[in-house]
C-alpha positions, 0 to 999 in steps of 0.5 A, spaced: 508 846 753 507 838 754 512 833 755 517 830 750 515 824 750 521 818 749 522 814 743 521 807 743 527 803 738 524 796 737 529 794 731 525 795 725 525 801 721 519 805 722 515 804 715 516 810 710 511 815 710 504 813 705 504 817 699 498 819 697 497 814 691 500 808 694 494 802 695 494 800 703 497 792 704 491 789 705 488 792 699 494 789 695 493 782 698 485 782 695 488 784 688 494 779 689 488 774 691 483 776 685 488 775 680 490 768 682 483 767 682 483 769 675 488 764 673 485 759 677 478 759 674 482 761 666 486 755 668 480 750 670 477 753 664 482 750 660 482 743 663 475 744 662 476 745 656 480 739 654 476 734 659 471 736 653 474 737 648 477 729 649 470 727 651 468 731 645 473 727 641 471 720 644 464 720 643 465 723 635 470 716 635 465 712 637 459 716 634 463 715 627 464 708 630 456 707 630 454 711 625 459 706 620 456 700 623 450 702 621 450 701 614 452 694 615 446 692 621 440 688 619 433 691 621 431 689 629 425 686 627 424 679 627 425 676 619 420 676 615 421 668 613 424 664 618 431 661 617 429 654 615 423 657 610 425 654 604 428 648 606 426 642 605 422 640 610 418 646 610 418 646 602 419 641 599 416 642 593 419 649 592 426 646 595 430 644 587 429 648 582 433 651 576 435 656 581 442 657 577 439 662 571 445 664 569 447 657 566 444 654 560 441 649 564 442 648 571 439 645 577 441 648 585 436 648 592 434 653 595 440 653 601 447 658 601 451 652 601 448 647 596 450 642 591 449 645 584 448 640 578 449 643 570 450 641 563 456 644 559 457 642 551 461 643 545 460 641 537 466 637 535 469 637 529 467 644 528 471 650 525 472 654 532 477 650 536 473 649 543 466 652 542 464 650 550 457 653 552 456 653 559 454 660 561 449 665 558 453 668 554 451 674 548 457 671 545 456 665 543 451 668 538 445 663 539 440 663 534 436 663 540 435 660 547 429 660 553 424 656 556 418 653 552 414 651 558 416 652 566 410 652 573 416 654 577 415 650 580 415 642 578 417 642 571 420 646 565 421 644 557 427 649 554 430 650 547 437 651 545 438 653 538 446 652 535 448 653 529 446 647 526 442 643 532 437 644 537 437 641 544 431 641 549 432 640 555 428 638 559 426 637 567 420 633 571 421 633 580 417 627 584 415 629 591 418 623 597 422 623 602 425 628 606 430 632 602 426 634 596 425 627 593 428 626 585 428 629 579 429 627 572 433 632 566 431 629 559 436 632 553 435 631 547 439 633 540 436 634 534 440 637 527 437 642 523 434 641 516 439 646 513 445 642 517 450 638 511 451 633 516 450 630 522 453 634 528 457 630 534 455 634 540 458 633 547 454 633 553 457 635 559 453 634 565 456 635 572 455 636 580 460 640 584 459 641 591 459 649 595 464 648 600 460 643 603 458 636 601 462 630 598 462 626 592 464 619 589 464 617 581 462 611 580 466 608 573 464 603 568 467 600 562 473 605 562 472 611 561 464 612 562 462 615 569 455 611 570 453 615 576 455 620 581 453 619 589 454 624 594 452 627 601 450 633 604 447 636 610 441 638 605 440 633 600 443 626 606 445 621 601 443 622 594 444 619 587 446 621 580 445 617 575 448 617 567 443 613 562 446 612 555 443 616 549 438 613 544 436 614 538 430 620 539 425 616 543 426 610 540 429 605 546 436 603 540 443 605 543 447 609 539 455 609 539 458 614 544 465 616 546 465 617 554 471 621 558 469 623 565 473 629 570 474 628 578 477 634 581 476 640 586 473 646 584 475 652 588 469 656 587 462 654 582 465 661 578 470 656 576 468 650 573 468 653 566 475 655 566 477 647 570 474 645 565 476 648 558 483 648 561 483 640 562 480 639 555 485 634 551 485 632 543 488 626 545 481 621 544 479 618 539 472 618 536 470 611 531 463 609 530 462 602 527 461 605 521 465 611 520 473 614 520 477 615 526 477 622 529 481 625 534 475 629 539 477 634 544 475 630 551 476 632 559 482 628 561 480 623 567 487 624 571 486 629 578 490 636 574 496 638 579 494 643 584 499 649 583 500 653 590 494 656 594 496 665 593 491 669 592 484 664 593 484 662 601 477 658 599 476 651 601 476 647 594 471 642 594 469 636 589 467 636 582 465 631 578 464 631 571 460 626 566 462 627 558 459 623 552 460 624 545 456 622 540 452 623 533 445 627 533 439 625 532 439 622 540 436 623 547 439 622 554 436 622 561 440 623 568 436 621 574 437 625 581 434 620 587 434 622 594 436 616 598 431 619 603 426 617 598 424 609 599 418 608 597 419 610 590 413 607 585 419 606 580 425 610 577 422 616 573 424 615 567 423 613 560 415 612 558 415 614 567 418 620 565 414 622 559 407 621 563 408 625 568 412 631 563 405 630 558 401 631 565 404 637 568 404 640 560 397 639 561 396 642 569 401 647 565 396 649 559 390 649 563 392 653 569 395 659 563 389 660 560 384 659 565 390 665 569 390 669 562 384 667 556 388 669 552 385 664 547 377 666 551 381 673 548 381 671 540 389 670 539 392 665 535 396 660 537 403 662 535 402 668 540 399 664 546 405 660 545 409 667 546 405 668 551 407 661 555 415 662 552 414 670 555 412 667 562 416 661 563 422 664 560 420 669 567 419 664 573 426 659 569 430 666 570 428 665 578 434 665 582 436 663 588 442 666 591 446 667 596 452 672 600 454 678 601 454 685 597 459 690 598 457 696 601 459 704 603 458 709 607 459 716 608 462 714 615 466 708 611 473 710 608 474 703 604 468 698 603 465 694 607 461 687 607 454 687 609 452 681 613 450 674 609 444 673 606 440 670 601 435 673 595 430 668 591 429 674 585 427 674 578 432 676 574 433 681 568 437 678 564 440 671 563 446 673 559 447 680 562 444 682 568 443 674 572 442 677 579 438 682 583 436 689 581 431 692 586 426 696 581 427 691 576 423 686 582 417 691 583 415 689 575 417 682 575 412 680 580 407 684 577 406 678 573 409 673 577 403 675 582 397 672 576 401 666 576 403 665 583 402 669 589 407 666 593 412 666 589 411 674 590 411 673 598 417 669 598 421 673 594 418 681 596 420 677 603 427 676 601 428 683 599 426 686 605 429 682 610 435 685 606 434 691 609 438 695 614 437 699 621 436 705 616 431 702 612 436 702 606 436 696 600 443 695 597 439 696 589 444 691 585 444 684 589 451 681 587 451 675 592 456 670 591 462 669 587 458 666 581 454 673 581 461 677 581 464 675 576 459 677 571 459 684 574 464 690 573 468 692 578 466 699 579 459 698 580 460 692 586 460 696 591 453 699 593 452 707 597 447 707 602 444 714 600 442 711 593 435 708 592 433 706 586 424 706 584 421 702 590 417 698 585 415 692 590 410 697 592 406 695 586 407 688 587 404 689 595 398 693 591 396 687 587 397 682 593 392 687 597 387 688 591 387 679 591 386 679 598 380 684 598 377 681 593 377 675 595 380 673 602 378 667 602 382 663 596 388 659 598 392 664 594 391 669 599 390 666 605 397 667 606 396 675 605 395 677 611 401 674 617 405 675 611 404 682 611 404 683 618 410 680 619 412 684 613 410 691 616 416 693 621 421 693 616 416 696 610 415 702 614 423 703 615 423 702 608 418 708 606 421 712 612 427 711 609 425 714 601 422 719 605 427 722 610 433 721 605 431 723 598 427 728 601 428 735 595 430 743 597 422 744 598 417 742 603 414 735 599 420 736 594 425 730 593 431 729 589 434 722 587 440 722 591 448 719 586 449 723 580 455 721 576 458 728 579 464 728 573 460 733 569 467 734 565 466 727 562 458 727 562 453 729 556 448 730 561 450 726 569 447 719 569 441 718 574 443 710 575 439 710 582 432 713 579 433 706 573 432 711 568 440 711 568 442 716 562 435 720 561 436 727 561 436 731 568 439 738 570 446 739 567 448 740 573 447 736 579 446 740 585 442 739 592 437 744 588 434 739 583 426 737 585 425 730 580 418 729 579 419 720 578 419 720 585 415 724 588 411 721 583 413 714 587 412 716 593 405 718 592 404 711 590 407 708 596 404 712 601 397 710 598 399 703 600 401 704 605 395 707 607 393 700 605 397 696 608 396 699 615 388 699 615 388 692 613 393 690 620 389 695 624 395 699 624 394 707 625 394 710 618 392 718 619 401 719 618 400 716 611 393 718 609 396 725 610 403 724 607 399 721 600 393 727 600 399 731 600 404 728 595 397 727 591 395 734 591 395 737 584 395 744 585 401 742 588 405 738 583 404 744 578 407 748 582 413 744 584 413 741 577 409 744 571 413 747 566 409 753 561 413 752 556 414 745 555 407 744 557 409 738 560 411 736 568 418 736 569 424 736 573 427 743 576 435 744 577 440 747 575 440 746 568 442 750 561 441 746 553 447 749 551 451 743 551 456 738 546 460 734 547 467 736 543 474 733 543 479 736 548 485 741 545 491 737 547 498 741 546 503 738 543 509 742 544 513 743 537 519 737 535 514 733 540 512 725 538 504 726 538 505 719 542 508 721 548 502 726 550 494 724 552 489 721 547 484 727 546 478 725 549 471 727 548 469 732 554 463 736 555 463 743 552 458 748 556 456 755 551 451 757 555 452 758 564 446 754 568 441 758 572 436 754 576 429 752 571 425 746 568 429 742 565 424 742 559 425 735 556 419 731 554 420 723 556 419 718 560 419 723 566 414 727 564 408 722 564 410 720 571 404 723 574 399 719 569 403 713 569 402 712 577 396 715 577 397 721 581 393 726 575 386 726 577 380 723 571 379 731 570 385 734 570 386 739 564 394 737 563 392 730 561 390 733 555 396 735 554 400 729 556 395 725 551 397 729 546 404 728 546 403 721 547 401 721 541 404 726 536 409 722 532 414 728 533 415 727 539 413 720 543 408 716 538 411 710 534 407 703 531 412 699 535 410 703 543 413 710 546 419 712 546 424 715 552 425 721 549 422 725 545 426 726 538 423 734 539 429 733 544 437 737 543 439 730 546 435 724 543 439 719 541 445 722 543 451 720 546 452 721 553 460 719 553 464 717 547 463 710 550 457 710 552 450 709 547 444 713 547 440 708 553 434 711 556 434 717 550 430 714 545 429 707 545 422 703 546 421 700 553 416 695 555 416 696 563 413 704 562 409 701 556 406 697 561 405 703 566 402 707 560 398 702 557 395 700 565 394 708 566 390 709 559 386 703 561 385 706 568 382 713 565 379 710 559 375 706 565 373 712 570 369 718 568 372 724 567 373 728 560 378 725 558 376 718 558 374 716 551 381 719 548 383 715 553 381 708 551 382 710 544 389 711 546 389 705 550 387 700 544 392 703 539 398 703 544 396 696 546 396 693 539 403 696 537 405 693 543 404 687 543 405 686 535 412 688 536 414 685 541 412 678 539 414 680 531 421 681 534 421 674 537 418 670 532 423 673 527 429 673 533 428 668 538 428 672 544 424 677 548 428 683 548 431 689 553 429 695 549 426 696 542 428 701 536 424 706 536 425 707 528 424 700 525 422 696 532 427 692 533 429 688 539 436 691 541 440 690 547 441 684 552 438 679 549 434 673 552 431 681 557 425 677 560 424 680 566 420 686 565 419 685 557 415 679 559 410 685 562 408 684 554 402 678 557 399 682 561 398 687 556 395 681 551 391 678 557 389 686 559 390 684 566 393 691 570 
């Protein structure tokens, strides 16, 4: 046997025995290890993740940041115009103007802070209290108003038509100096053949500086303020002079009572207000041989200034000139530029009637050797028309300057784009005296036969209103003149609205008179005018084609439909002009809208134009106008077999009314305390997704821009429509909507009246007439229908339009399809003055 061997006592207790199923330390420790390891990494997971989620934060903060400043960013292109462009020493010529369109009679220059001239009037001794007349207004129920003769450049003849007494107002520029030279206005007041008794009229002429300038009057005799003189940065010195009124054109003084006004104006939207609430029945009218009466006369004392709240504005000077005096008589005011030294003589009274009869003259010669109409057989009662059509256009010319208010999806409250001026026609006078994007496109239509650059310079303005996205606010309410003439909920302008863009026509003709004669003076300027214009032309077109793209390849849809569809008939389409023409009844991302596929068609052609003739690469628009040109695809997007016609495709059922709402009244309740019932929209039937089937304005779209080929079979079926009376033909032009159509003529809410549902318009008159004269003019099977067409659409056209002016006074907004007449704003001499180019046969 071995030896025992001794045990060694250490102090530490002997480890116990292992059991089978316990792990050894070390094991253990790596365990302990790799689960400390685990916490570590999830806890630098989430600090990652917080680190990002922070960063993620930040830069959607600053992405958000970015993308709600784009709205209010201009393009990064150089201008189109250069800054001093329409400033006297670049334009002299084009510099003042009757800019101020929507007044009776004004004068501004084409400068954001200008000193601004006008004339305001009131009938004395009249059954109304105070009658003041200054701006345009429906109104004041004129018998009729508008420009006789204007070359929108140097002179212009008006009529005013009172109730018992007409004035004609009259301007004439001279050229000198360095600030635009001197103008003269002549007024003079005739009473009507039907009127009792002689009227006494007060004119009110004014100057009013814009935050900028001054102004001194200078009073003679008492009361009468003989001149006004002034300074500006724009003008330097000038003067303003009052002449005493005349019997008609006879040199004899008539009596005349004077009162004159000196204040501060805290904006131009204000002198009507001034004005009336200075008015006083203190004075006493007494002619030398007739009774003593009291008139209503602007006091000459400086009124109190009540405390500044809620208007910050910088008040600036305004001084106003009154005479009062019996009709028949004739008064001049004379502008001159201290800049002028070396003037002939005073441009007035027989120096004034000999430059007036020499530009009428330019005037006369330049219409028809621009129009023929009478090379063309019309009698002279119509080419009179012809020249009011056309003057009334280019004396709508405004020149406006500000900022429009506008919002994004990025912006929770409205923002201010950057200041910017526009030199645009306008509409209306009365009721639309601003800017409206498509409205534009038609305007230079005609403005372009008369004077191209006119169309240069006011396309140039537009554009050099876009923005980095390519965007253009569609209503340009440009100062506190403009806004207060606009209700409150269509200040604000979205820029995922587009409207027609329409200045692609005008870019068309200018193009086509450069081809066809490059070397005119008209058109030199063509050419560095478009490719200064190009840049931003090409982020405009990117923009329609990226924005309002539809649900199909090659689709697109008109983005800000009315989305209250409690309240609406069918939603309104603001954006596409044709406000209330009916679309699905159900706005949804689904719709495919066949106007503007068609616009674009029209404006990648142009594009395709434009590029070729700048040497710039083309093949991307050549491609995008083959495609959106293709008529087997426009069927397939657009054609409906059971109407047999284009149209629009969305979510959409006919069976809609509008009826009163239920409201319950609890029984013992007054009826009073409980809502007004309202009309609401009742649906009988549920939407699916189909064509929209209604037979209109819409469905000729592909024909109106020329996108069907001379052979397309479904020409016959737009020919056909067109003519049936059932439907779209009526003597006086094409109605909107067909009268076959569940909403012809219908109410869209209990406020709103029927506008494009039915009713006569002449700027897609003018586009049918131009596409009928294009077919009847190209071979093809359809070619003799349509020139047949073209003769009978032309000559109602033009014997409504002109019959609805002689018996009215003014050119119209839009025509009853049912007796042909005018109706809506009144004087409309924007796109309804198109009517001389259909006399003039000029598309």
């Amino acid at each position: 046997m071995g030896r025992q061997r001794k045990r060694v006592v250490t102090g530490e207790a002997d480890p116990p025995p292992t059991r089978k199923d316990e792990k050894p330390a070390t094991l253990q420790r790596k365990e302990k290890k790799k689960k400390l390891d685990i916490g570590k990494i999830f806890i630098n997971i989430s600090i990652g993740l917080c680190i990002f989620s922070l960063i993620w934060f930040f830069y959607a903060l600053y992405m958000r940041s970015s993308l709600a400043k784009r709205v209010v960013t201009l393009h990064h292109s150089p201008p189109v115009l250069d800054a001093n462009s329409t400033s006297a020493e670049v334009s002299p010529e084009r510099f003042w103007g009757s800019y101020r369109p929507q007044v009776y009679f004004g004068m501004k220059t084409r400068s954001p802070r200008s000193v601004v001239t006008g004339m305001m009037w009131m009938r004395q001794f009249s059954e109304v209290d105070v009658n003041l007349r200054h701006t345009c207004e429906q109104g004041d129920r004129l018998q009729g108003y508008g420009w006789l003769m204007h070359d929108g450049l140097s002179f212009g003849v008006q009529e005013i038509h009172d109730s018992d007494f007409t004035l004609t107002t009259e301007f004439v520029k001279r050229m000198g100096g360095e600030h635009g030279g001197d103008w003269t206005w002549r007024i003079t007041a005739k009473q009507h053949s039907s009127a009792p008794h002689a009227p006494v009229i007060s004119l009110m002429f004014y100057a009013a500086a814009d935050t900028q300038g001054s102004l001194e009057a200078h009073v003679e005799e008492r009361n009468r303020l003989g001149s006004i003189t002034g300074f500006s940065d724009e003008l330097g010195n000038f003067k303003i002079t009052f002449r005493k009124p005349v019997a008609g054109e006879s040199p004899s003084a008539k009596y005349a009572s004077y009162n004159y006004l000196q204040t501060m104006s805290p904006g131009l939207e204000r002198l009507t207000d001034i004005v009336r609430n200075s008015l006083n029945r203190r004075f006493v009218y007494s002619p030398p041989s007739g009774e003593k009466r009291q008139y209503i006369a602007v006091d000459t004392y400086k009124p109190q200034h009540q405390p500044k709240t809620a208007d910050p504005r910088k008040e600036s000077d305004f001084v106003l000139h009154q005479v009062t005096v019996q009709t028949p008589f004739q008064i001049e005011v004379l502008f001159e530029s201290g800049s002028f030294r070396d003037r002939p003589n005073q441009l007035s009274a027989a120096a004034m009637t000999e430059e007036l009869e020499k530009r009428k003259a330019a005037f006369d010669a330049k219409f028809e050797k621009t129009f023929g109409l009478q090379a063309k057989g019309l009698g002279q009662a119509q080419v009179k028309f012809s020249k009011a059509a056309l003057s009334n256009m280019l004396g709508g010319i405004g020149y406006f300057y500000g900022q429009s208010v506008v919002q994004s999806v990025y912006n929770e409250y409205p923002l201010l784009y950057p200041e910017g001026a526009l030199f645009t026609a306008v509409p209306s006078r009365s009721f639309f005296p601003r800017g409206f994007l498509w409205d534009e496109g038609f305007h230079q239509l005609l403005l372009s036969k008369w004077d191209p650059q006119v169309t240069r310079e006011a396309t140039a303005h537009w554009l050099d209103l876009v923005n980095m996205e390519g965007w253009i606010p569609r209503e340009q309410i440009l100062g506190d003149e403009a806004r207060s003439k606009v209700p409150a909920e269509f200040v604000v302008q979205r820029n995922e609205n587009a409207n027609p863009p329409t200045l692609f026509l005008a870019l068309q003709k200018l193009v086509e008179q450069l081809q066809a004669n490059p070397d005119a003076e008209s058109s030199r300027p063509t050419l560095p005018f478009l490719r200064r214009l190009y840049p931003r032309l090409q982020t405009w077109f990117e923009w329609y084609n990226t924005t309002q793209t539809g649900p199909l390849p090659n689709s697109y849809r008109w983005r800000g439909r009315d989305k209250d569809t409690n309240l609406f008939l069918n939603p309104k389409t603001l954006t596409s002009g044709l406000d209330d023409y009916p679309r699905a009844s159900h706005p949804s991302a689904e719709e495919r809208h066949v106007d503007l596929h068609c616009w674009m068609a029209l404006a990648s052609g142009i594009m395709v134009s434009v590029a070729r003739l700048l040497g710039e690469p083309h093949q991307e628009y050549e491609r995008t106008h083959q495609t959106l040109s293709d008529n087997a695809l426009l069927d397939e997007l657009h054609w409906s077999n059971q109407l047999r016609s284009f149209s629009d495709y969305g979510n959409h059922t006919q069976a809609v009314s509008l009826q009163q709402e239920k409201v319950y009244v609890p029984p013992g309740q007054p009826r009073h305390q409980f809502p007004v019932a309202r009309l609401v929209r009742s649906v009988r039937r549920a939407p699916k997704p189909q064509f929209v089937n209604a037979l209109g304005y819409i469905s000729l779209f592909p024909f109106l821009l020329h996108v069907l080929t001379p052979d397309s079979p479904k020409l016959e079926h737009i020919f056909r429509d067109m003519r049936d009376a059932d439907k779209l033909w009526t003597p006086y032009g094409l109605r909107s909507l067909s009268r076959a159509d569940p909403l012809y003529m219908k109410r869209n809410t209990e406020h709103d009246a029927p506008y494009w549902r039915g009713p006569i318009w002449i700027n897609i008159n003018y586009l049918a007439v131009r596409a009928l004269h294009h077919y009847g003019n190209t071979e093809g099977p359809y070619q003799e229908k349509a020139a047949t067409l073209y003769q009978e659409l032309r000559t109602n056209i033009m014997s409504n339009v002109y019959r609805q002016y002689a018996e009215t006074g003014y050119i119209w907004e839009q025509y009853n399809d049912s007796t042909g007449s005018g109706q809506g704003s009144h004087p409309f001499t924007g796109w309804s003055a198109l009517t001389v180019l259909i006399m003039a046969e000029q598309y």
